[in-house]
mmCIF file of the N, C-alpha and C atoms, coordinates in Angstrom:
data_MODEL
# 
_entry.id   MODEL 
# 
loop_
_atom_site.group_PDB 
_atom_site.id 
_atom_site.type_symbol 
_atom_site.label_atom_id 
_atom_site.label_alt_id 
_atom_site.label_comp_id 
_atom_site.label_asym_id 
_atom_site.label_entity_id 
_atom_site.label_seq_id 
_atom_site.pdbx_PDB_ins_code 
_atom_site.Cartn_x 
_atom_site.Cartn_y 
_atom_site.Cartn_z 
_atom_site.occupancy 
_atom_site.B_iso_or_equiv 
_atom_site.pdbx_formal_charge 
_atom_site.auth_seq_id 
_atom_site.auth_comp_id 
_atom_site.auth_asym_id 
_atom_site.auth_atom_id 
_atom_site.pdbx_PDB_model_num 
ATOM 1   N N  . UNK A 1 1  ? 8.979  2.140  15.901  1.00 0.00 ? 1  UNK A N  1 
ATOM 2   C CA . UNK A 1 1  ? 9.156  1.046  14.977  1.00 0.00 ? 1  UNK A CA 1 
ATOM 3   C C  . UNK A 1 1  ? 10.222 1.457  13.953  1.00 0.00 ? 1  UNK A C  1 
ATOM 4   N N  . UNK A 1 2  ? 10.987 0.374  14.028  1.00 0.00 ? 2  UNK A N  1 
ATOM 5   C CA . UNK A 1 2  ? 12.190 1.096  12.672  1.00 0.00 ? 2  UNK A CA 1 
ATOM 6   C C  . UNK A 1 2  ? 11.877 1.070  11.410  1.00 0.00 ? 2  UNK A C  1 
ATOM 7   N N  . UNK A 1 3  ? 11.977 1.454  10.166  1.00 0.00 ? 3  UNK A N  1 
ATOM 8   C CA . UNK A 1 3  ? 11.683 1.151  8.914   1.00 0.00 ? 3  UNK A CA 1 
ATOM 9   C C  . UNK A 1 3  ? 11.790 0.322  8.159   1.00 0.00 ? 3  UNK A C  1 
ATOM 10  N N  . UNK A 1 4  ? 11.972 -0.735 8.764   1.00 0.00 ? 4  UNK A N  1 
ATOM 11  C CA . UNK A 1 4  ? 12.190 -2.009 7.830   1.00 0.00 ? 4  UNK A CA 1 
ATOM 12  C C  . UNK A 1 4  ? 10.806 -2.631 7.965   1.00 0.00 ? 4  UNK A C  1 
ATOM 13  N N  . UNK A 1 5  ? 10.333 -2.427 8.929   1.00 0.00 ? 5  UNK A N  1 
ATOM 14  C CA . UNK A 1 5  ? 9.045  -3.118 9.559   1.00 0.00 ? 5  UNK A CA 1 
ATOM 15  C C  . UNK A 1 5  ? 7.960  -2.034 9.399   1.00 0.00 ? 5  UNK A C  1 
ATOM 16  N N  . UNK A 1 6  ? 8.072  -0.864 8.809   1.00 0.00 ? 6  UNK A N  1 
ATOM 17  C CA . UNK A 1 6  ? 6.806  0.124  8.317   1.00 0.00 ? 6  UNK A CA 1 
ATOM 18  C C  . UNK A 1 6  ? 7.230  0.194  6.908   1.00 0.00 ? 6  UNK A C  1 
ATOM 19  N N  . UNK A 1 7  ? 6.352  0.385  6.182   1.00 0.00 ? 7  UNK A N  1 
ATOM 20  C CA . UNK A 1 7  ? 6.571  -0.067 4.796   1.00 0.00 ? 7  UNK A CA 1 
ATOM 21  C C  . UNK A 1 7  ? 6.720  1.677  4.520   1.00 0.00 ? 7  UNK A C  1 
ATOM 22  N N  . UNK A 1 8  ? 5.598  2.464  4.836   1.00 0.00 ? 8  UNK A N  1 
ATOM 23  C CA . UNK A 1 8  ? 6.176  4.162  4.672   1.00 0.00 ? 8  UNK A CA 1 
ATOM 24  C C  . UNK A 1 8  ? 7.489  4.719  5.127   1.00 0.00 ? 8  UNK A C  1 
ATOM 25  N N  . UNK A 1 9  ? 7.897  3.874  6.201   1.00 0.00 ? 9  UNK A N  1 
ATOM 26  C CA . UNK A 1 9  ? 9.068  4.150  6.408   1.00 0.00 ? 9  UNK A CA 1 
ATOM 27  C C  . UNK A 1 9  ? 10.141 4.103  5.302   1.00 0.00 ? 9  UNK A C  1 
ATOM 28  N N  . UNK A 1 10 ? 10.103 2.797  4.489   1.00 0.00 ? 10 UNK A N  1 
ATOM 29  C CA . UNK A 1 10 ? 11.282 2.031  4.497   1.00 0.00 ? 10 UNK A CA 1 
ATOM 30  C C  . UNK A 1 10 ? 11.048 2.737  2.315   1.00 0.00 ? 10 UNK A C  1 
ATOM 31  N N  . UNK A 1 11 ? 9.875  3.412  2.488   1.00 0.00 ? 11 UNK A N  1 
ATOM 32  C CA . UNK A 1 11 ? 10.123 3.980  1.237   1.00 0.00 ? 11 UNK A CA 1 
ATOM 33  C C  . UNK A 1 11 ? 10.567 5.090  1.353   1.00 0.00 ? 11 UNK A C  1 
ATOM 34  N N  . UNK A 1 12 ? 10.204 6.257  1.995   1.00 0.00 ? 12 UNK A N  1 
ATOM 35  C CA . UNK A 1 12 ? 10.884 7.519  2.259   1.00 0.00 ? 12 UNK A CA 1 
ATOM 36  C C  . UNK A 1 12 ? 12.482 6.815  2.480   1.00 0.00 ? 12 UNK A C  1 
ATOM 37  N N  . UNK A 1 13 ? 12.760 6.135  3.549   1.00 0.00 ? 13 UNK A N  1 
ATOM 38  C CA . UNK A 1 13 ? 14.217 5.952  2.799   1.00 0.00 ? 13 UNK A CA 1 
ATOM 39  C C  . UNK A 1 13 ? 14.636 5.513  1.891   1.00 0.00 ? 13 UNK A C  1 
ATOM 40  N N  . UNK A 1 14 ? 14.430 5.219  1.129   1.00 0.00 ? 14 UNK A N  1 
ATOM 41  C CA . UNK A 1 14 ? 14.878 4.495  -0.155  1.00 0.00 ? 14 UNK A CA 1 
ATOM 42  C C  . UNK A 1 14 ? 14.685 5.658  -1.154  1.00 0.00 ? 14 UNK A C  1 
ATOM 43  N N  . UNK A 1 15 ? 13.392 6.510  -1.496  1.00 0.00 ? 15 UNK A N  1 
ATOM 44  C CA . UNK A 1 15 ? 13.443 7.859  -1.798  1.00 0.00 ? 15 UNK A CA 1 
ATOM 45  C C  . UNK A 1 15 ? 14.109 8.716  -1.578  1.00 0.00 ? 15 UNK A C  1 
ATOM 46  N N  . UNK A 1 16 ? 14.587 9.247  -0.187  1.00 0.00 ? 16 UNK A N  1 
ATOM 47  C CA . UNK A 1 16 ? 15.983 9.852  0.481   1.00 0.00 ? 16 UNK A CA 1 
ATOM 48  C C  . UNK A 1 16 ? 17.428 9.441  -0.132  1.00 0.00 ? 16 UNK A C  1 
ATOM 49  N N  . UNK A 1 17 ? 17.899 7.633  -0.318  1.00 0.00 ? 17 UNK A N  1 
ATOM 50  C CA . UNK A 1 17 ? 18.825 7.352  -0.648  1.00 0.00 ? 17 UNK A CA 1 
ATOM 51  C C  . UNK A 1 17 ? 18.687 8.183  -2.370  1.00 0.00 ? 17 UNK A C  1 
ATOM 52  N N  . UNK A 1 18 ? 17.983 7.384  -2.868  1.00 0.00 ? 18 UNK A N  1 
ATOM 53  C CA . UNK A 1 18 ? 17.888 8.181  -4.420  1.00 0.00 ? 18 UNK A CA 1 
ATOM 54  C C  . UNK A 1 18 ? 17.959 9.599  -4.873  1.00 0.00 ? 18 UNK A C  1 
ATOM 55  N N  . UNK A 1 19 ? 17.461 10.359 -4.004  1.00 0.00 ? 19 UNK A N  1 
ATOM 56  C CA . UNK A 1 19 ? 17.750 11.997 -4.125  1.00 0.00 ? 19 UNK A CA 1 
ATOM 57  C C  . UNK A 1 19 ? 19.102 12.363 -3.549  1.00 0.00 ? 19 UNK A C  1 
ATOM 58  N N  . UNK A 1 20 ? 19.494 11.606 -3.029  1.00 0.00 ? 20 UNK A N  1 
ATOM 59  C CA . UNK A 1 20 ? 20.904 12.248 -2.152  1.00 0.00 ? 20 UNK A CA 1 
ATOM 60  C C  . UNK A 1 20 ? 22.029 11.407 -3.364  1.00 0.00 ? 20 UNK A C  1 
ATOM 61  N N  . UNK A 1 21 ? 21.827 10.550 -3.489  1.00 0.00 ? 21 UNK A N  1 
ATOM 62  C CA . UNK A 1 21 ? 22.887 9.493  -4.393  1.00 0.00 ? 21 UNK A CA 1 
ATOM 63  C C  . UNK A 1 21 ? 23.279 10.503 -5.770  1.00 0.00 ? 21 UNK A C  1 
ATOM 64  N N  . UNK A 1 22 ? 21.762 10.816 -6.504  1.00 0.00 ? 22 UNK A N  1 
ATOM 65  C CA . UNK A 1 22 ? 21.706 11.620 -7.394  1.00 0.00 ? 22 UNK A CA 1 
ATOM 66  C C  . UNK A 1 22 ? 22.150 13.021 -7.670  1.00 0.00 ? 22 UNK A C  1 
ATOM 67  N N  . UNK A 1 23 ? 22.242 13.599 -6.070  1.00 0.00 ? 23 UNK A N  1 
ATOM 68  C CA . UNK A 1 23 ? 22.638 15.261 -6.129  1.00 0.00 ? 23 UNK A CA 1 
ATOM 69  C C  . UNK A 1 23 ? 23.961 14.494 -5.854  1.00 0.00 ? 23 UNK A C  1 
ATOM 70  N N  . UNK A 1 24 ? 24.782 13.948 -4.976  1.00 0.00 ? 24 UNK A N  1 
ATOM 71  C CA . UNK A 1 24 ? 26.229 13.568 -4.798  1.00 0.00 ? 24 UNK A CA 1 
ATOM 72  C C  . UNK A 1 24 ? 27.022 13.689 -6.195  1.00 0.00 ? 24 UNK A C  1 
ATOM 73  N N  . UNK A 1 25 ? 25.720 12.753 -7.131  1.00 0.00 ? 25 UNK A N  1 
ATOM 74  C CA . UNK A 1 25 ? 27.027 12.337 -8.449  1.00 0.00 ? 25 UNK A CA 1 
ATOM 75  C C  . UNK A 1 25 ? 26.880 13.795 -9.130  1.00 0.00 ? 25 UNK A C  1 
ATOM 76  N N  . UNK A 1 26 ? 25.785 14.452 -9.491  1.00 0.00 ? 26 UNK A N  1 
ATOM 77  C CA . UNK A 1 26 ? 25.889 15.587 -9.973  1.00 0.00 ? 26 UNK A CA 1 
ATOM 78  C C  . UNK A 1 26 ? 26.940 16.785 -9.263  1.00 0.00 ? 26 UNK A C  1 
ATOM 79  N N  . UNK A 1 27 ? 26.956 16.936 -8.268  1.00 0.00 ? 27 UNK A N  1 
ATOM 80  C CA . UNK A 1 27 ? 28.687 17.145 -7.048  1.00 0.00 ? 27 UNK A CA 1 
ATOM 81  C C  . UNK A 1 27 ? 29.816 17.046 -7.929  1.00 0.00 ? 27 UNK A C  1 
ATOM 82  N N  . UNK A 1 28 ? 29.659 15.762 -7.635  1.00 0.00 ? 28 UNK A N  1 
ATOM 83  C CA . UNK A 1 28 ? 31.215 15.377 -7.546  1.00 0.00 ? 28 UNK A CA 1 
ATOM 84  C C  . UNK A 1 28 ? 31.158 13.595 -7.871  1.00 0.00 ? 28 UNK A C  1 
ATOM 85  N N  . UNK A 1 29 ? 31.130 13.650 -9.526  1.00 0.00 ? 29 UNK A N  1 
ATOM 86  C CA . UNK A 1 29 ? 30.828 12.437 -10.180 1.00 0.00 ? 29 UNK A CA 1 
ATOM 87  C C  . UNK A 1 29 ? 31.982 10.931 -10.027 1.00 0.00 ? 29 UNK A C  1 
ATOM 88  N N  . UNK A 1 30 ? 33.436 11.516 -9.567  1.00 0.00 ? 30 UNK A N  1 
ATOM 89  C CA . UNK A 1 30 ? 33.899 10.913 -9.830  1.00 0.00 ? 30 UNK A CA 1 
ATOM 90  C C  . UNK A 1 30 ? 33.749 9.631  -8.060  1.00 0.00 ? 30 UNK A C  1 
ATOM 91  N N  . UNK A 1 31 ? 33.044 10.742 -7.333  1.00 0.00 ? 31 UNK A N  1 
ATOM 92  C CA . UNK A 1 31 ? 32.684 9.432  -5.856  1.00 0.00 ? 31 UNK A CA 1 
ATOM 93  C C  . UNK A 1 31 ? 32.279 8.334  -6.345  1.00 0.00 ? 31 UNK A C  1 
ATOM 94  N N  . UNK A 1 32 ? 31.294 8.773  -7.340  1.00 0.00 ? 32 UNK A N  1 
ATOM 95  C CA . UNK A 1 32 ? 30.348 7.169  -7.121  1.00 0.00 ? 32 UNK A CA 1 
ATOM 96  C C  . UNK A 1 32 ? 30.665 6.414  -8.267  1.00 0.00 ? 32 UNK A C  1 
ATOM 97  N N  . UNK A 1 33 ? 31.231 6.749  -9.583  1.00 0.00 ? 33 UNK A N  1 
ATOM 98  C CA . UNK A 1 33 ? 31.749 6.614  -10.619 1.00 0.00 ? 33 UNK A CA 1 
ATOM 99  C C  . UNK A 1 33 ? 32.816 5.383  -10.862 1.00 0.00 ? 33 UNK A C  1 
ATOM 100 N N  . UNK A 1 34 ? 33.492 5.363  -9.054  1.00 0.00 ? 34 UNK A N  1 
ATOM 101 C CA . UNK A 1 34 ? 34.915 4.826  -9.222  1.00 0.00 ? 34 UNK A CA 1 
ATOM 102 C C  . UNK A 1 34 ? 34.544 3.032  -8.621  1.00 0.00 ? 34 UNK A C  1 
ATOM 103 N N  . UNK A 1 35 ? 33.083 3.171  -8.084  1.00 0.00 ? 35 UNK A N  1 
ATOM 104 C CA . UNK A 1 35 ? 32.631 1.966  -7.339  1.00 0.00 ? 35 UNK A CA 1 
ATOM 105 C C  . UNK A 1 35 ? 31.136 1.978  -7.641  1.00 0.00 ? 35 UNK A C  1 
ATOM 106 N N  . UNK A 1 36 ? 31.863 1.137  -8.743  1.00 0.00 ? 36 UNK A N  1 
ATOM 107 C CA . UNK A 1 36 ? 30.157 0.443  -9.854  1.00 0.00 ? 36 UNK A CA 1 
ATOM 108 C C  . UNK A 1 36 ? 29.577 -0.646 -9.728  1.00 0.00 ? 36 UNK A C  1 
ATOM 109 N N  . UNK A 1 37 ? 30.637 -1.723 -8.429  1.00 0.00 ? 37 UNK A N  1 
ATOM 110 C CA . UNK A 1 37 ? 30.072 -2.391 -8.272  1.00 0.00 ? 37 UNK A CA 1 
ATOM 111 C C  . UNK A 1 37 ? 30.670 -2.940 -6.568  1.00 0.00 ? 37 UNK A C  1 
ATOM 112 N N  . UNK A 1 38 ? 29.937 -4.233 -6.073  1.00 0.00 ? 38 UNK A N  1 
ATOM 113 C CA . UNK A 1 38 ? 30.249 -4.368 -4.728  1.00 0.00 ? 38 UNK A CA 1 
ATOM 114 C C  . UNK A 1 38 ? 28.653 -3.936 -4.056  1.00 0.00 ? 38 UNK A C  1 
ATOM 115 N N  . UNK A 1 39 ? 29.429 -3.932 -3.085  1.00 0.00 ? 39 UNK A N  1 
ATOM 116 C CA . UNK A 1 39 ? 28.564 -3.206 -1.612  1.00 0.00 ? 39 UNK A CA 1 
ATOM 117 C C  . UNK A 1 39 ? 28.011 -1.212 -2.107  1.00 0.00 ? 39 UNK A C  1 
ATOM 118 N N  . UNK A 1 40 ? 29.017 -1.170 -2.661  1.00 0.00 ? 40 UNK A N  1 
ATOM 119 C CA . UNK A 1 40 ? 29.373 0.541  -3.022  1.00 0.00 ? 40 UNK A CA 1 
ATOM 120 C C  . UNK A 1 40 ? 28.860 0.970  -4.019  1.00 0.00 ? 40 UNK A C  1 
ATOM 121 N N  . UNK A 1 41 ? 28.697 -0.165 -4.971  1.00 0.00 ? 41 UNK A N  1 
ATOM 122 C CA . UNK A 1 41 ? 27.748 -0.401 -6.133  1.00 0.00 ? 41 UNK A CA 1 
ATOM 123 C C  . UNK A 1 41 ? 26.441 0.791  -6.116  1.00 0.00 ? 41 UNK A C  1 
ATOM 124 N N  . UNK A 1 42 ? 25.716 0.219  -4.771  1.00 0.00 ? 42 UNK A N  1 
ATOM 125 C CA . UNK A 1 42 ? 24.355 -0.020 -4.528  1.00 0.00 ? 42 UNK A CA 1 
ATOM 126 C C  . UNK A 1 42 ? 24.054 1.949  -4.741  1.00 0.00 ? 42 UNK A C  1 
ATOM 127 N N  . UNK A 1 43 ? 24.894 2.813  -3.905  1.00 0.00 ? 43 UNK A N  1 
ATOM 128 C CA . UNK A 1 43 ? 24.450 4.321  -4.363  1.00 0.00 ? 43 UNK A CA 1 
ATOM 129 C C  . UNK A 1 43 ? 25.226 4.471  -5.528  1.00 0.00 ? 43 UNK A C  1 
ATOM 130 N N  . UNK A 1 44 ? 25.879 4.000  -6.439  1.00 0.00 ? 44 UNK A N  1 
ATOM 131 C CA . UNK A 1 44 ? 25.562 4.206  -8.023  1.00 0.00 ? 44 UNK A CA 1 
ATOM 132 C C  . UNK A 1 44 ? 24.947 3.751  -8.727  1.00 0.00 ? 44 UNK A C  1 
ATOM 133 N N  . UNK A 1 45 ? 24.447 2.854  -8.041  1.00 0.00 ? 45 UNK A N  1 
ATOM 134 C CA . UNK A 1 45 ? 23.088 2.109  -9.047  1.00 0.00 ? 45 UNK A CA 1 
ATOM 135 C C  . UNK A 1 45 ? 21.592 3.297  -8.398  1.00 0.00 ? 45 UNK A C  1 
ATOM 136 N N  . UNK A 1 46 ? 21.743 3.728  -7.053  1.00 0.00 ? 46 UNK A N  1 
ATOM 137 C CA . UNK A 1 46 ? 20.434 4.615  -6.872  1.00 0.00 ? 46 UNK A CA 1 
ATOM 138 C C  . UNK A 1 46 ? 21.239 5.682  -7.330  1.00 0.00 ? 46 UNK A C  1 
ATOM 139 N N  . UNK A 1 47 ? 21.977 6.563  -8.393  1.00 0.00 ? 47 UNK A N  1 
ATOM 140 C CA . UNK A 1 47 ? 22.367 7.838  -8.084  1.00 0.00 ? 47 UNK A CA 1 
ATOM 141 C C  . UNK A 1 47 ? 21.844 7.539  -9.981  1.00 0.00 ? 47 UNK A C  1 
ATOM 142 N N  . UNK A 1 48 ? 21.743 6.638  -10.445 1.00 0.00 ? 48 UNK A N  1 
ATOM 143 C CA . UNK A 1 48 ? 21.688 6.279  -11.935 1.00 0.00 ? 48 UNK A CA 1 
ATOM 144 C C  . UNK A 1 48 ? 19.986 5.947  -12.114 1.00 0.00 ? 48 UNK A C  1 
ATOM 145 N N  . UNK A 1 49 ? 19.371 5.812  -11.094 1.00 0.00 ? 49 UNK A N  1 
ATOM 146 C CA . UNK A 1 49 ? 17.789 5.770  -11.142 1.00 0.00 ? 49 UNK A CA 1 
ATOM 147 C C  . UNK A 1 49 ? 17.220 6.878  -11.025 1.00 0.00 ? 49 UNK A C  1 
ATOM 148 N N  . UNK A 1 50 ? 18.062 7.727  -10.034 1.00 0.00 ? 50 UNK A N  1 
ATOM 149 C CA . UNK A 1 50 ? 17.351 9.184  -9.784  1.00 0.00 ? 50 UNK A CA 1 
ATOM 150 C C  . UNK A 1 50 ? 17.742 9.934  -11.029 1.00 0.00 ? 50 UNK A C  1 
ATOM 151 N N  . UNK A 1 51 ? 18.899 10.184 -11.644 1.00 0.00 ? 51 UNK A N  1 
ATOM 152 C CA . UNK A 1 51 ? 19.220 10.409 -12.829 1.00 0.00 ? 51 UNK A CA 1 
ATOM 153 C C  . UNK A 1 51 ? 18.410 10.232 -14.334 1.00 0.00 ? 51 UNK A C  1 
ATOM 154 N N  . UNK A 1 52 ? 18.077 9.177  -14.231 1.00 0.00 ? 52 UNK A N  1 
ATOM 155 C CA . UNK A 1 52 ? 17.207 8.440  -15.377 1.00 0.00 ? 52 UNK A CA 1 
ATOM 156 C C  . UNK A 1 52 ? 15.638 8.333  -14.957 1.00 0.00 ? 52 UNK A C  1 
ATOM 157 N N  . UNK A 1 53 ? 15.320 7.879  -13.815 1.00 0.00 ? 53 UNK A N  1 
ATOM 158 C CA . UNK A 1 53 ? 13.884 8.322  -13.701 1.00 0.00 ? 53 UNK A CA 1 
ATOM 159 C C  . UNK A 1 53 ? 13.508 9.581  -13.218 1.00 0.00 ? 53 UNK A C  1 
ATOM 160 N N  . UNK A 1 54 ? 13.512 10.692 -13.200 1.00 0.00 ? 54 UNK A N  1 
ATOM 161 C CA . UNK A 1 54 ? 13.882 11.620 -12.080 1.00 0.00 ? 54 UNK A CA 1 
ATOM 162 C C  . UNK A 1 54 ? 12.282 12.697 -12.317 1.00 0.00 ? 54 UNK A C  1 
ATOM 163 N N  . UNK A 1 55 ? 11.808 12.106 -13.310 1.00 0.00 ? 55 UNK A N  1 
ATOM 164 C CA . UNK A 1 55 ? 10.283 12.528 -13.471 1.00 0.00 ? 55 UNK A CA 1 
ATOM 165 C C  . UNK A 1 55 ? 9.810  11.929 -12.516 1.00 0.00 ? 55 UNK A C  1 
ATOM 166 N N  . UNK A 1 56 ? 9.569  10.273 -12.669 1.00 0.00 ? 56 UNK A N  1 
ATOM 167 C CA . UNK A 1 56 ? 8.962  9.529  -11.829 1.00 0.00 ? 56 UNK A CA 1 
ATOM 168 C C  . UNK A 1 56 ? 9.726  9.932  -10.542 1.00 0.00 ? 56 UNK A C  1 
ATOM 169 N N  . UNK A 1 57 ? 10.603 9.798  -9.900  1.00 0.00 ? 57 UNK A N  1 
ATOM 170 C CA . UNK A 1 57 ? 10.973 9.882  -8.287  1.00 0.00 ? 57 UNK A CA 1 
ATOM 171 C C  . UNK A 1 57 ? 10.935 11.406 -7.983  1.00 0.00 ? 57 UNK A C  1 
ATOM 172 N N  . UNK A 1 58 ? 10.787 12.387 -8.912  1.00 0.00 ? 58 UNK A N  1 
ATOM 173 C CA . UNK A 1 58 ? 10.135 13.498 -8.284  1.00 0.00 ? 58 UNK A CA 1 
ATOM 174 C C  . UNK A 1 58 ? 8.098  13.320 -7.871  1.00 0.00 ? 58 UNK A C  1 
ATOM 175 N N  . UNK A 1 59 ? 8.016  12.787 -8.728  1.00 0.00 ? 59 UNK A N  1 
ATOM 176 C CA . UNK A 1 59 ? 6.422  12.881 -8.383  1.00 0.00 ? 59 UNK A CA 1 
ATOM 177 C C  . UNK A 1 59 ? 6.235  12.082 -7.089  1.00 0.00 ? 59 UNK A C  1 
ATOM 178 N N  . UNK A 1 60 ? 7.141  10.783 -7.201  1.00 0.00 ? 60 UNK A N  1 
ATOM 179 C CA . UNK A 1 60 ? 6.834  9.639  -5.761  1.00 0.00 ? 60 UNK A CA 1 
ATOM 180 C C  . UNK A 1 60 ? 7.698  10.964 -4.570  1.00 0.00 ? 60 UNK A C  1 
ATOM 181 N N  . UNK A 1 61 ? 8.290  11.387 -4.932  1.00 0.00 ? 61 UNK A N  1 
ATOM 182 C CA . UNK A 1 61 ? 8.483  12.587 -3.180  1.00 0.00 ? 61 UNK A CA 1 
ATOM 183 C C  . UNK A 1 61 ? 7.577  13.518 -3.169  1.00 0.00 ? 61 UNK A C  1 
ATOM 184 N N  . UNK A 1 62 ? 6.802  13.663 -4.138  1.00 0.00 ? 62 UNK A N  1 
ATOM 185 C CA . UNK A 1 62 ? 5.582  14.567 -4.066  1.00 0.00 ? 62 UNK A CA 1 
ATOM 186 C C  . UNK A 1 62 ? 4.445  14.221 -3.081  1.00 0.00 ? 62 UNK A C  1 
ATOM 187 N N  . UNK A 1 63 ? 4.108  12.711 -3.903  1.00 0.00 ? 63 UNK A N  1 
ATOM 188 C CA . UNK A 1 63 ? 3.098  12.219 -2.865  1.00 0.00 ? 63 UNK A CA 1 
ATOM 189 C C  . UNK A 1 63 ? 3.565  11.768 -2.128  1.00 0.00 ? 63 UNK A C  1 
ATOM 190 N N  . UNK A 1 64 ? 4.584  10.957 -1.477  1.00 0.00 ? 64 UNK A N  1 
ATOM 191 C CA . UNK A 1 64 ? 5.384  10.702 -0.237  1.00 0.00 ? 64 UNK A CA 1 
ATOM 192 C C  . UNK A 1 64 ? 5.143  11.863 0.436   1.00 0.00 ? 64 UNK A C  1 
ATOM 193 N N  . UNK A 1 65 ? 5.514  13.224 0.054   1.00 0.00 ? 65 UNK A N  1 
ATOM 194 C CA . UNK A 1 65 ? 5.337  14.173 1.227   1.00 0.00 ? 65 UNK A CA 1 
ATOM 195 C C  . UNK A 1 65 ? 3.665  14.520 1.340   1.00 0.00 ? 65 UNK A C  1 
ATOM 196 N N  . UNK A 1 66 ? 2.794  14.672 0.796   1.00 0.00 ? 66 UNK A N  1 
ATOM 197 C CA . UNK A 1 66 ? 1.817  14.481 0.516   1.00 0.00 ? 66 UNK A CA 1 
ATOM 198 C C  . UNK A 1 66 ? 0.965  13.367 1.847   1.00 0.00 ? 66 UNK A C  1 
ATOM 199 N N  . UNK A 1 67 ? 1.328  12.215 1.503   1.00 0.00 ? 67 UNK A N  1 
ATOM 200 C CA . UNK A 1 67 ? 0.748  11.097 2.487   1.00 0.00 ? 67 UNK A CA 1 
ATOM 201 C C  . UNK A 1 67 ? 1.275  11.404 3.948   1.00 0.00 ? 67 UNK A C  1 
ATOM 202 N N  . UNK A 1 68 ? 2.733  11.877 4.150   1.00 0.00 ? 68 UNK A N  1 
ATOM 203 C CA . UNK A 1 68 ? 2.802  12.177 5.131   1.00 0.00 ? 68 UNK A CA 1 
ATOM 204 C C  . UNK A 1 68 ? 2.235  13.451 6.045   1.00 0.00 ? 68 UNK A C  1 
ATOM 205 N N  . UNK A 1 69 ? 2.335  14.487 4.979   1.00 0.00 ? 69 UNK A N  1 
ATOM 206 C CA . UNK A 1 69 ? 1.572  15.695 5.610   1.00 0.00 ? 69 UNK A CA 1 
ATOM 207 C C  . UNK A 1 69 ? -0.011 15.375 6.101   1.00 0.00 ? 69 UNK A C  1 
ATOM 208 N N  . UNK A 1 70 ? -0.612 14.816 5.464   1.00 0.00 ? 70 UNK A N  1 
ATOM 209 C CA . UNK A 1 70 ? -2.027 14.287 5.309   1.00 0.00 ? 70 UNK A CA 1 
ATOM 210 C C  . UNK A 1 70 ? -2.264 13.088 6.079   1.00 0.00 ? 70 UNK A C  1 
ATOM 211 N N  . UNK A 1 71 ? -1.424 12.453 6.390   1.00 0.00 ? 71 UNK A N  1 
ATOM 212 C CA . UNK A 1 71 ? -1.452 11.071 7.431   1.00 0.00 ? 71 UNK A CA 1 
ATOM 213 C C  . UNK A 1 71 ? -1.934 11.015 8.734   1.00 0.00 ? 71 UNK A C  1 
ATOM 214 N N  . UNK A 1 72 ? -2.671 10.181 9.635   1.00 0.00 ? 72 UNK A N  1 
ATOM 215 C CA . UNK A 1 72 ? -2.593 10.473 10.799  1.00 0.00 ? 72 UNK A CA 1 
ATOM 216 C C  . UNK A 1 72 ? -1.758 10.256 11.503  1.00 0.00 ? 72 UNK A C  1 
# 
């Protein structure tokens, strides 16, 4: 089943996009910096959530990995 149609799926990616968006801009700021908006927008708007929430989206990959280790 692809992840659009499992809801655990389709959060681990969206969690994935946010941790990766976030280590990129800390990289090499000026990638995501230069396209704030558009289509391209969308990983500087997740690279600016992981940034700013990054308490909260560390704890949600906590239990994300958590539910999955523990899942049947």
């Amino acid at each position: 089943m692809s992840a659009i149609f499992n809801f655990q799926s389709l959060l681990s990616v969206i969690l994935l996009l946010i941790c990766t968006c976030a280590y990129v801009r800390a990289l090499a700021p000026s990638l995501l910096d230069k396209n704030k908006t558009g289509f391209l927008g969308i990983f500087w708007k997740c690279a600016r959530i992981g940034e700013r929430k990054s308490p909260y989206v560390a704890c949600c990959c906590i239990i994300m990995a958590l539910t999955i280790l523990f899942s049947e």
